[in-house]
C-alpha positions as CSV (number, residue, x, y, z in Angstrom):
1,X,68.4,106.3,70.3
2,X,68.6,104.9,74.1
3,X,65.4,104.3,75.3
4,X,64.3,106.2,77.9
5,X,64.9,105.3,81.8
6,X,61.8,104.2,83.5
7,X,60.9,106.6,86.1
8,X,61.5,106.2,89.9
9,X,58.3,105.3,92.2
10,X,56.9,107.1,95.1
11,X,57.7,105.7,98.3
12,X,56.0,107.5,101.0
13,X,57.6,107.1,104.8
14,X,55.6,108.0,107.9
15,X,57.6,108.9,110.8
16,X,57.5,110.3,114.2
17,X,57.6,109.5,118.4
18,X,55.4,106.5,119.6
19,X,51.6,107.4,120.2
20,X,51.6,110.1,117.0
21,X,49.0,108.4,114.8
22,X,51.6,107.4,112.3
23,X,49.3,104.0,111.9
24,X,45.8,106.2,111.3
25,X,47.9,108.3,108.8
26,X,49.1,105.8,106.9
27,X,45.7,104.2,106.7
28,X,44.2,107.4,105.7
29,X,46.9,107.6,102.7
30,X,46.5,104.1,101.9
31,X,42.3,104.5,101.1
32,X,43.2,107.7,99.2
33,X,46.4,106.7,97.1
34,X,45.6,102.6,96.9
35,X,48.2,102.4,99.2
36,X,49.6,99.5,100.8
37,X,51.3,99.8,104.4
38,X,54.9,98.1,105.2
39,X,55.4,98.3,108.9
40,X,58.9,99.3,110.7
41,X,58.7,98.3,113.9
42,X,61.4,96.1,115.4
43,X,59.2,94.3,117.8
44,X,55.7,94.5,115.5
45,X,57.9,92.2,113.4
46,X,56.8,89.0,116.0
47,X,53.8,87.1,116.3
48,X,51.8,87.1,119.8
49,X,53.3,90.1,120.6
50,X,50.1,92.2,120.5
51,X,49.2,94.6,123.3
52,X,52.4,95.8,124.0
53,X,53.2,96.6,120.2
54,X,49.7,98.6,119.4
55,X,49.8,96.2,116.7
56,X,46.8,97.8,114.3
57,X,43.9,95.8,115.1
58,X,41.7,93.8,112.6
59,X,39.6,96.4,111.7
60,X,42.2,98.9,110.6
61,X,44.2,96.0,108.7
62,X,41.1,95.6,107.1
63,X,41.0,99.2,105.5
64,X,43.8,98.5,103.8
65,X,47.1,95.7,102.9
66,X,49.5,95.4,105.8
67,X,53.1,93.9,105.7
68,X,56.3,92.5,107.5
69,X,53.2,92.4,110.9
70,X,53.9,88.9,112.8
71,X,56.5,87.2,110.5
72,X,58.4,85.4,113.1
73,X,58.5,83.6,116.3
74,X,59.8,85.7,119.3
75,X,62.8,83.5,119.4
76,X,63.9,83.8,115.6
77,X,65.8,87.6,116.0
78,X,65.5,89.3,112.9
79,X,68.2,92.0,112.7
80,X,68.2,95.5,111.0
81,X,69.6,94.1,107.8
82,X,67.1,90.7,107.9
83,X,64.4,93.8,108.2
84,X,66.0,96.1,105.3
85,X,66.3,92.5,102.4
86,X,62.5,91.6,103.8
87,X,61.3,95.1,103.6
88,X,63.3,96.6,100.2
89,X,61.4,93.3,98.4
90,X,57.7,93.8,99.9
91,X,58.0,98.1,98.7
92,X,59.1,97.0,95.1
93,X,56.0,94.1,94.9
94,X,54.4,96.7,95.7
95,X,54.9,99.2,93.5
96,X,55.3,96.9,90.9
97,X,51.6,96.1,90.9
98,X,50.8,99.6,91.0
99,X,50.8,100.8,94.4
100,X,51.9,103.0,96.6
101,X,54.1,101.7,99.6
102,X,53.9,103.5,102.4
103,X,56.7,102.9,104.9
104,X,55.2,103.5,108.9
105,X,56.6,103.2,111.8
106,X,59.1,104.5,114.8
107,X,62.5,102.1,114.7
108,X,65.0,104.6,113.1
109,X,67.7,102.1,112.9
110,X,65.6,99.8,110.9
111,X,64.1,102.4,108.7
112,X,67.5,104.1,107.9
113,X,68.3,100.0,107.1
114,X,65.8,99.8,104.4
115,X,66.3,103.5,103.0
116,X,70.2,103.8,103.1
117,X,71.7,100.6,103.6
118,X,73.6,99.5,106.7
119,X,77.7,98.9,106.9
120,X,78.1,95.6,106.1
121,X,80.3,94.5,109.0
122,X,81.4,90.8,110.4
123,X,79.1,88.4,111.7
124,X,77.9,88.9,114.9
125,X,79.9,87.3,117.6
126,X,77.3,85.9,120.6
127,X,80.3,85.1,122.8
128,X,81.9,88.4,122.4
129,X,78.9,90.3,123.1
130,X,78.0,88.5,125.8
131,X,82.0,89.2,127.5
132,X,81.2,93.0,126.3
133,X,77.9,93.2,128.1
134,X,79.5,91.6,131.6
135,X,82.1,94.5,131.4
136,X,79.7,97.1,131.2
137,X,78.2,95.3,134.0
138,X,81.1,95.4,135.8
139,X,82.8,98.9,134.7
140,X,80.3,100.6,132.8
141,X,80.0,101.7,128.9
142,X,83.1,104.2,129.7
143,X,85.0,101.7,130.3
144,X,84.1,100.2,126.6
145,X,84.7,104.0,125.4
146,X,88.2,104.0,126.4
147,X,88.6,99.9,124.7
148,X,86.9,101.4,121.7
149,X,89.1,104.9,121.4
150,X,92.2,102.6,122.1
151,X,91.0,100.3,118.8
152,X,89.5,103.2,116.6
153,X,90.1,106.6,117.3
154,X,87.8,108.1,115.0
155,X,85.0,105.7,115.6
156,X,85.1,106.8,119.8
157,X,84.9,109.9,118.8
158,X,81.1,109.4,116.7
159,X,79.6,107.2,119.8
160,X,78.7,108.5,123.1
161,X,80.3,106.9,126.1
162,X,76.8,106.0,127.2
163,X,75.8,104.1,124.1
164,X,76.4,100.4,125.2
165,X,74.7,98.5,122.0
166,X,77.0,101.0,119.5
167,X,80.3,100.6,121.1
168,X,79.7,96.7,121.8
169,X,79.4,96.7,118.0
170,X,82.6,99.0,117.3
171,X,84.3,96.9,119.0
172,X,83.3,93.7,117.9
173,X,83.9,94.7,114.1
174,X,87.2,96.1,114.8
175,X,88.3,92.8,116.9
176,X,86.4,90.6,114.2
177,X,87.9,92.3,111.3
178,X,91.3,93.3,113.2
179,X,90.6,96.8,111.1
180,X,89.2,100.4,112.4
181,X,85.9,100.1,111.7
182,X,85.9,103.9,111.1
183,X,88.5,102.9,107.6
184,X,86.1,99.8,106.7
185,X,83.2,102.4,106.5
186,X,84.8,104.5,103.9
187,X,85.9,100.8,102.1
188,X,82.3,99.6,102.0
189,X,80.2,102.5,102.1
190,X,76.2,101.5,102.3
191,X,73.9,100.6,99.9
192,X,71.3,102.4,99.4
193,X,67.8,102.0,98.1
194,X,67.5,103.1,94.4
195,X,64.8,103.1,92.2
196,X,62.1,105.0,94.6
197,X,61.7,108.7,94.7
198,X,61.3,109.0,98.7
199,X,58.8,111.4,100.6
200,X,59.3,111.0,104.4
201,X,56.8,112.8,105.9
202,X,57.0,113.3,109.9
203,X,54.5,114.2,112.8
204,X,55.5,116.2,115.4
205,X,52.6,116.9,117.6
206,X,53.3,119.5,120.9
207,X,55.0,117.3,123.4
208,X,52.7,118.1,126.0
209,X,49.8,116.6,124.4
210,X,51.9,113.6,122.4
211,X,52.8,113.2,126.6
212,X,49.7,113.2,127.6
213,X,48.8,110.7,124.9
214,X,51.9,108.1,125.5
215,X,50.4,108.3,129.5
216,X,47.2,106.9,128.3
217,X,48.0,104.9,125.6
218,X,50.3,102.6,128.5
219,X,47.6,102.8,131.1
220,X,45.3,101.7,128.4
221,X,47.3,98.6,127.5
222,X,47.9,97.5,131.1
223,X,43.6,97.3,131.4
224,X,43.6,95.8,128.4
225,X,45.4,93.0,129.0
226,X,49.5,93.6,129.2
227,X,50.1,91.5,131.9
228,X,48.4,88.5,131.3
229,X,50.1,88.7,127.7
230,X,53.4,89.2,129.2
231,X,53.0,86.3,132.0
232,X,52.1,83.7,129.3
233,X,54.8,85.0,126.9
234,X,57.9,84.7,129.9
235,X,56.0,81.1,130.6
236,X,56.1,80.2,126.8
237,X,60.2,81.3,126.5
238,X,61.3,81.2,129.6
239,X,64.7,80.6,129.9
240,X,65.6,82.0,126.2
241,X,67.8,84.5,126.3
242,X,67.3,85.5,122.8
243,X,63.8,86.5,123.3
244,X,64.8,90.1,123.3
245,X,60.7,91.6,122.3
246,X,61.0,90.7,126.2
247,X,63.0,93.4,126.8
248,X,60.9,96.1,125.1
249,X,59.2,98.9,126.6
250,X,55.8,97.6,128.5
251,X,56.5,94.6,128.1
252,X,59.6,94.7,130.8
253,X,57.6,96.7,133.3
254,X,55.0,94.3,133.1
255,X,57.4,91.7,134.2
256,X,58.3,93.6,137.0
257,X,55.5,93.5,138.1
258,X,55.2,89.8,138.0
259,X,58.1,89.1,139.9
260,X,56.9,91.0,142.1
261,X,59.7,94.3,142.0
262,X,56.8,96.7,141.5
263,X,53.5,97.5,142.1
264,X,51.0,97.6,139.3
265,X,50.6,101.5,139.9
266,X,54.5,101.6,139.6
267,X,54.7,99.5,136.3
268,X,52.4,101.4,134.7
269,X,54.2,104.6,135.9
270,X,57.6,103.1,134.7
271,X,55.9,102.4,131.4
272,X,54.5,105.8,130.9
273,X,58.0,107.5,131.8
274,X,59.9,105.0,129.6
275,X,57.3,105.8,126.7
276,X,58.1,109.9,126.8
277,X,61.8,109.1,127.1
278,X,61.5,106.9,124.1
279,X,59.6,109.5,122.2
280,X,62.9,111.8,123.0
281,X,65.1,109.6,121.5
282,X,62.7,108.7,118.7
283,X,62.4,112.4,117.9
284,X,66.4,113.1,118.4
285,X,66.8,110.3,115.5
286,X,64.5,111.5,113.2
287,X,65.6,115.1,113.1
288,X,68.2,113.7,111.5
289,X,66.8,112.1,108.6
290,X,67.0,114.0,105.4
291,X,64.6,115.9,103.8
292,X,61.7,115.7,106.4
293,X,58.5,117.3,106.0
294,X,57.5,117.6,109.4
295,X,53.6,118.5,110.4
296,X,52.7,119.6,113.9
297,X,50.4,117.3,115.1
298,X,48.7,113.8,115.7
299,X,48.4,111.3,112.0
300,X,44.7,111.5,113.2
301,X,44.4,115.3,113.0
302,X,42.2,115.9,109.9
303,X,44.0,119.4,108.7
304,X,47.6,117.0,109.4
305,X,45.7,114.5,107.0
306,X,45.0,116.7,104.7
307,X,48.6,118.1,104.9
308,X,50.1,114.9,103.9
309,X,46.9,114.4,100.9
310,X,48.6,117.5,99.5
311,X,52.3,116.2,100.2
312,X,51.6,112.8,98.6
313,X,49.7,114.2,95.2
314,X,52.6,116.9,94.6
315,X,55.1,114.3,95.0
316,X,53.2,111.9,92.3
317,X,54.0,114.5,90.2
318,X,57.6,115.5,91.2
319,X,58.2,111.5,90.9
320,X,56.7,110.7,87.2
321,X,54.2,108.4,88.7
């Protein structure tokens, strides 16, 4: 007789745009389920980043276990795949003492890291990137597109001519590797996460309100502080071009502001448009992840809680837990 395969474990994700209450609903989950939260947000990651990030505060953190919240300095990048190793061994601990990990957060390239696996190209080449970045300076990212279709026909084809950061990469692999990157894809493949039965669960709240919400949320983080957290952060690393949490949305407007390119009424206005657009491109990503149950509203919403109650004790079920 074999002996019977131990069943796959619930993994619960939490996704959405910025602002949705993915962070209340995860808590809510986590009181209910004995749940423990594992956060996927590229910039939450650092320490002393706080304001900017809506980092849950102590109080919340104290409602239930956080993870992968302030694990490095600023100037110690940790890439998608450093995020996908961390976070793939924090969701097994945690279900192999029992309890539910609940994935939460908006960075879809980093999520899809940790659920599917990334292609596992060359090393990253600094020097390289940094020539490709000057000619987009120069030319623009069409002028990359053409470099790129002339390397890797098929690749061009899957990457907009506007998308700077994925054709830098392209092209870097297929100069590192001196192969398509488009045939090392179908070599390598990914590797995805396996033993977890995974229950994404999304918030999509009407856009005017979730709008309405994002505009308050960055007026709300210059009074509380943004600035002041931004100046001693650029005096701290100044100089370090590696720093790139720098770059990230509020924070960059904020130092804007303190060199003295905008007015504070402007930075926060910046902020608050760069928010929505974010929550575009946050919502654009996540439509396409598999399998999605999507709820229309905020993480806070109490029916929406209750929703995703429902979602997680069917899926105990479904998943033999």
């Amino acid at each position: 007789m074999h002996a019977a395969q131990p069943a796959d474990s619930l993994l619960v994700v939490i996704l959405g745009p910025t602002a949705s209450g993915k962070s209340a609903l995860a808590i809510s989950l986590a009181q209910t389920f004995r749940g423990e939260i594992v956060s996927c947000d590229s910039v939450a990651l650092y320490r002393h980043f706080e304001i900017g990030t809506a980092k849950p505060a102590g109080k919340q953190r104290a409602l239930a276990p956080h993870h992968l919240l302030d694990i490095a300095e600023p100037d110690q990048p940790i890439t998608a795949g450093e995020y996908a190793r961390q976070a793939r061994a924090v969701v097994r601990d945690i279900a192999a003492r029992g309890k539910l990990p609940i994935v939460v957060g908006g960075t879809g390239l980093y999520l899809r890291a940790l659920l599917e696996g990334l292609f596992p190209g060359p090393q990253r080449s600094e020097e390289l990137r940094t020539r490709l970045r000057e000619r987009v300076a120069e030319r623009g990212s069409v002028h990359l597109h053409r470099i790129l279709a002339r390397l890797d026909p098929a690749a061009a084809v899957k990457i907009h001519a506007n998308d700077a950061p994925k054709l830098i990469r392209a092209i870097e692999v297929c100069m590192a590797s001196r192969e398509p990157m488009s045939e090392l894809w179908q070599q390598r493949g990914r590797d995805p996460l396996t033993g977890f039965c995974v229950l994404r669960i999304g918030l999509n709240p009407p856009r005017k309100h979730l709008y309405a919400r994002i505009n308050q949320r960055a007026q709300q983080m210059f009074e509380s502080g943004l600035i002041d957290e931004t100046r001693a952060l650029l005096e701290r690393y100044s100089g370090q071009k590696n720093v790139t949490a720098l770059d990230s949305l509020g924070y960059k407007q904020a130092a804007h502001f303190l060199r003295g390119e905008l007015t504070r009424e402007q930075a926060v206005a910046a902020a608050q448009q760069g928010q929505r657009n974010y929550a575009k491109r946050q919502m654009t990503w996540f439509r396409r992840e598999p399998d999605v149950a999507w709820l229309e509203g905020f993480g806070d919403d109490a029916p929406i809680a209750a929703n995703a109650t429902e979602l997680v004790s069917t899926n105990y079920d479904r998943c033999g837990n």
